[in-house]
Structures are given as C-alpha cells and as structure tokens.
N, C-alpha and C positions, 0 to 999 in steps of 0.2 A: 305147756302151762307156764303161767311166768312169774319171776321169781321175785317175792316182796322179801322188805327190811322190817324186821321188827326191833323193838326195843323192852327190854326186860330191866326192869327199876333193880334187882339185884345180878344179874348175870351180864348187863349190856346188851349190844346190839347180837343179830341171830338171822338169817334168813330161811326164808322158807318157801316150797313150789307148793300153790292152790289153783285153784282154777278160778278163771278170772269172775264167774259170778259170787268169788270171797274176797274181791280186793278190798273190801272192807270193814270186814271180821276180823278182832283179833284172833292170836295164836299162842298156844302153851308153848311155854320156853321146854326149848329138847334138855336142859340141866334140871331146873328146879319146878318145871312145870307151871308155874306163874303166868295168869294171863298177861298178855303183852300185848299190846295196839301198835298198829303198822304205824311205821314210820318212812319221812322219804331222808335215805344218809347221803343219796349217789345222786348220779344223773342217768337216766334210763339209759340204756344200750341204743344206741341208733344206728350206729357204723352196721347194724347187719340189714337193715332195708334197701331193697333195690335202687337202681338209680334214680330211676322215674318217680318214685315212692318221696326220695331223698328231694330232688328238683320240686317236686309240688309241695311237700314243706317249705321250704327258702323260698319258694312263690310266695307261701301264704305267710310268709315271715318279714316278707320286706314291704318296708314300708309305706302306705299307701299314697302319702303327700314327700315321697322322697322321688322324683324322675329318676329313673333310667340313664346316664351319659354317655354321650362318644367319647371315643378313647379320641378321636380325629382331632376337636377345636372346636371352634366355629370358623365358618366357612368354609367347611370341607366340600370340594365336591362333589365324592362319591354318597355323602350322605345326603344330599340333597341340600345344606345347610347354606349355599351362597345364591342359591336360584332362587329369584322373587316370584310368587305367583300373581300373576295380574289378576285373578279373580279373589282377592282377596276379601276375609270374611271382616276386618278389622274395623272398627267402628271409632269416627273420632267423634267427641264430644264438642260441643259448643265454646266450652274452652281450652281447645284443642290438646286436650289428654287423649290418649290410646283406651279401648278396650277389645277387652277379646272374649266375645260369648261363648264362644263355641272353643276355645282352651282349657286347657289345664292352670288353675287359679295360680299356681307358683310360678307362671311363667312371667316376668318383668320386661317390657318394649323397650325400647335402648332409645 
C-alpha cells in the first residue's frame, strides 16, 4: 500500500499507508483526530522501479519536437551522416528552397 501526505491545519503535515482506492479521502490526524485532506509535500519515490519501468518514463518524458543527437558531428561516417543518398525524397520548389515531406519538421537544409 502507498504511503500518502497529509496536512492537519493544527498538528501539520502526518503520513499515512491506505490503499490506493483512498488516495483521495481525507484522513484523521493520529494527534488530534482532525480531518485532514492529502496533500503532495515530497516527490514520489521512483529510485525503486525497475530499469525498464524507469527507461519507458524518460521515453515518455522527452520531448517530442526535441531529436535525438550523435555524440559523432556531422559527417560521421559510421552514422551514416556524410553519405548522400541518390534516391533522394527532397523536393525543391520553384524558387528553389528545399523541402522535406517525408522529415522531421525541425530538421533545417543547409
């Protein structure tokens, strides 16, 4: 069961273990008996989730319009990054600007 914060307007803050279909029920202060409505003081415990568990957080944490970077440069070789492909998808306009349909919108032609 996990372990909520409460706060009691004459005692202060107090925690308590419910079960999770009460994480939103207040709770009587163990002093003065005073209902008390949960409060959040901390930041949840995380450090005890698996690593996989921890990994698919920080997955869903980062940002979707932020890429990915090589540590490499550009023009690395090993990343692919200096090889032109001839079958290129790049589309030039009439007044010869670059676009790229089939990219990622942050990506800028040089």
């Amino acid at each position: 069961m996990p372990l909520y914060e409460y706060m009691c307007d004459d005692c202060g803050p107090f925690e308590e273990i419910a079960p999770i279909s009460r994480f939103s029920d207040p709770c009587d202060c163990p002093d003065c008996g005073a209902t008390s409505p949960r409060v959040l003081l901390s930041v949840p415990r995380l450090a005890t989730l698996s690593s996989g568990t921890r990994r698919a957080h920080e997955t869903n944490e980062r940002s979707a319009d932020s890429p990915k970077r090589s540590s490499h440069g550009p023009g690395c070789g090993c990343c692919g990054g200096s090889s032109k492909k001839k079958n290129s998808k790049t589309l030039y306009r009439p007044d010869g600007s670059k676009s790229f349909p089939t990219k990622r919108p942050w990506m800028i032609s040089h």
